[in-house]
C-alpha positions, 0 to 999 in steps of 0.5 A: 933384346928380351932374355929369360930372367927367372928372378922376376915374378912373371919369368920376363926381363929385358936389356940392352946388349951391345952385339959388338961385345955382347954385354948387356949395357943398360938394364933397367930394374925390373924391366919388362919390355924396352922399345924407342921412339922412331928417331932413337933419341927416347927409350920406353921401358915397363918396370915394376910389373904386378900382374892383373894390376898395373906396371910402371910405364917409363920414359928416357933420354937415350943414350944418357938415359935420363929420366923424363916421366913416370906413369902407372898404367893398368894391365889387363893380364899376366905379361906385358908385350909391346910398347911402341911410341907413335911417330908423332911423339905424343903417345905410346901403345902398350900390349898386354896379354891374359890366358885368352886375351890380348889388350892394347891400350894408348896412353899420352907420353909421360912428360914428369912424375904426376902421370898421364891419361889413357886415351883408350883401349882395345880387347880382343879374343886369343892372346897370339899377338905377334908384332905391333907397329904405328904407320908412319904418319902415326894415324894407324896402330896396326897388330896382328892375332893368331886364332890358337892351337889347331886353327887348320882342324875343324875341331879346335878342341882335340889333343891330337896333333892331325893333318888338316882335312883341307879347306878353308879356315880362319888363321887369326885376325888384323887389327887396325886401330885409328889414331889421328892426332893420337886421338883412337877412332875406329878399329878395323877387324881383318879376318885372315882366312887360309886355303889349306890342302888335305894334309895339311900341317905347319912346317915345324909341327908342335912349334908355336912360332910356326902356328902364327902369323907373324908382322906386320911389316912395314912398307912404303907407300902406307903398306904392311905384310903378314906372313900366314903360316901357310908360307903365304905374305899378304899385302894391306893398306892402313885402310885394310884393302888387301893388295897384290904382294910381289911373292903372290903364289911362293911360300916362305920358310916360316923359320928364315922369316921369324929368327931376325927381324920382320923389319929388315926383310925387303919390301914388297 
């Protein structure tokens, strides 16, 4: 679990809290962003960040937490996001994001303390980056980016919070990154268009998290939804075909979806 930590330079921290007691068990100094490998048996951490420079990208045994390797990776802006292991163990994802900009890169996992090779690297536009999830066979890396604050006007650079005038507009972007073997290939670009009403606002007006869309969330049979702020689920494969989505035509409460876990919603 992420908390605020004032005392770090870039205001982020992470823990491990126990929610049977509530205690923090394991916090790592320094620590930015923790995650695990998909058996639980690994934990990820970024320490020792120094924004626009580089942060320190280290990896465990969990629970007895020993450590296993050590590497430095660059870091494109201001705050690390994600880290997420691929499920074939042999490489971690990292996110990083600046005022208007989202980078991920991927990185062989660190084996000792002599480091490891940044295997490649994605910048895309906007820094709305909400989850990020390697497909169960590891052969994708998938995220999804949000176009900015009023994405549903025809002109984004008003300082006033208005009604949609309805029609078509462009609510951010799935990203679909080819990692066979962990070797990246091709990106696919998603352009995640939205259908608006007149008078259209959402749901929670002035409240970011409601502005996103948020996922992916993933499926069996090598799927993943996005949930568009409109209330709408939508469905993929990691080929980035678009599906029909079991709640096609109901609307989601943005907020019932976003305060617990994407992953543990059911799928569709």
């Amino acid at each position: 679990m992420e908390f605020s930590a004032p005392e770090h330079e870039n205001g982020q921290g992470a823990a491990v809290w126990e929610l049977s007691t509530g205690r923090a068990i394991w916090a790592p100094p320094n620590a930015a962003v923790i995650s695990w490998n998909s058996e639980g048996s690994e934990a990820i951490v970024i320490t020792e960040v120094k924004p626009y420079q580089t942060g320190s990208l280290e990896r465990y045994s969990w629970p007895s937490q020993e450590l296993l390797g050590r590497t430095f990776v660059r870091m494109g802006g201001y705050m690390f996001t994600h880290a997420r292991v691929s499920p074939t163990g042999g490489a971690v994802a990292v996110a990083d994001i600046d005022q208007g900009e989202t980078t991920v890169a991927l990185y062989a996992l660190p084996k000792g303390p002599s480091g490891t090779r940044r295997l490649g690297q994605i910048v895309r536009p906007s820094n709305l980056i909400d989850e990020m999830e390697f497909s169960p066979d590891g052969g994708a890396l998938v995220w999804v980016i949000s176009e900015g604050a009023f994405w549903w006007l025809p002109d984004t650079q008003t300082d006033e919070y208005l009604p949609s005038p309805g029609g078509t507009y462009r609510a951010g972007e799935v990203c679909i990154w080819e990692t066979p073997g962990n070797q990246p290939r091709n990106l696919r670009v998603i352009e995640v268009l939205a259908d608006l009403t007149s008078g259209w606002l959402p749901q929670e007006p002035e409240k970011m998290e409601f502005e996103m869309i948020h996922g992916p969330v993933l499926l069996e049979d090598r799927r993943f939804r996005i949930l568009l702020p409109t209330g709408q689920w939508r469905t993929y494969d990691f080929e980035g075909n678009a599906l029909e989505d079991r709640e096609v035509g109901r609307m989601a409460r943005i907020k019932d979806a976003t305060h617990r876990s994407l992953r543990t919603i059911a799928e569709g």
